[in-house]
C-alpha positions, -999 to 999 in steps of 0.1 A, spaced: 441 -595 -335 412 -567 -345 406 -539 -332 368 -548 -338 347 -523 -354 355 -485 -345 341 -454 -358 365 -429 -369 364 -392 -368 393 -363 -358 403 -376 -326 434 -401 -327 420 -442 -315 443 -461 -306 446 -496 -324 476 -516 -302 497 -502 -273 528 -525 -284 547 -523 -317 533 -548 -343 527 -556 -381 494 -543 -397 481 -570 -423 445 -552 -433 417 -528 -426 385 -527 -440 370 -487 -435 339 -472 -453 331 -439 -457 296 -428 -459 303 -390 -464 292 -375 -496 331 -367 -501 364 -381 -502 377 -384 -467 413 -394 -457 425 -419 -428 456 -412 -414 476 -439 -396 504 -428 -371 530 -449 -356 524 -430 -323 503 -433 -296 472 -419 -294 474 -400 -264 507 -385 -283 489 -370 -314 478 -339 -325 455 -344 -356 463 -323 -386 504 -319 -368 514 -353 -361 528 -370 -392 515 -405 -401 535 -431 -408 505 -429 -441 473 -416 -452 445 -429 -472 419 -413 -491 388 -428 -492 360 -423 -519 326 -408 -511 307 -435 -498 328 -457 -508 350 -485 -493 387 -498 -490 404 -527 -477 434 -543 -475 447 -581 -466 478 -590 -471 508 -617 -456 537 -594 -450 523 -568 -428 538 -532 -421 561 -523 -395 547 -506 -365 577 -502 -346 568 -475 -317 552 -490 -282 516 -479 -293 501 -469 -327 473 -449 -337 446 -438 -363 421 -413 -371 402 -395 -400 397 -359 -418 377 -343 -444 407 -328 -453 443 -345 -466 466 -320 -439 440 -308 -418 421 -317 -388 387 -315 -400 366 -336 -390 340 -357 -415 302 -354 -411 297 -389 -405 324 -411 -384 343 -434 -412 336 -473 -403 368 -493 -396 382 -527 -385 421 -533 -383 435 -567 -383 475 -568 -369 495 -587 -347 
């Protein structure tokens, strides 16, 4: 499955409301400076944005890109899973312009 194109910005989206593996993400940043994308293995009615620890965070280069594909996936255990992105690493900033993302799992 995808979770088709979402924009991301300070506010947790959720990406599946069952546990599941994660096997890529394509996300784009068009800010003028690094921005970080933090994925939580919580639901995103359950997260607080700059409180919540994620399961892991990602900086992303000034308009720049990242992606990811991969076989093995990673473990999303909890019923529901979440992400969202900052202008800061452990804040709850939120960037300029909304991050571009698609998340493939299952």
């Amino acid at each position: 499955g995808s979770d088709g194109s979402t924009i991301l910005s300070n506010a947790a989206q959720v990406i599946k409301a069952t546990a599941g593996q994660l096997y890529g993400y394509y996300i784009y940043n068009p800010n003028a400076t690094a921005q970080f994308v933090h994925f939580y293995n919580t639901a995103a009615a359950s997260v607080t944005v700059g409180t919540t620890a994620p399961l892991f965070t990602l900086t992303i280069p000034a308009t720049a890109a990242a992606n990811l594909s991969g076989t093995m996936g990673i473990l999303f255990s909890n019923a529901g899973w979440s992400i969202s992105a900052t202008s800061t690493a452990g804040g709850n900033g939120a960037p300029s312009t909304g991050l571009d993302a698609v998340v493939f799992y299952n």
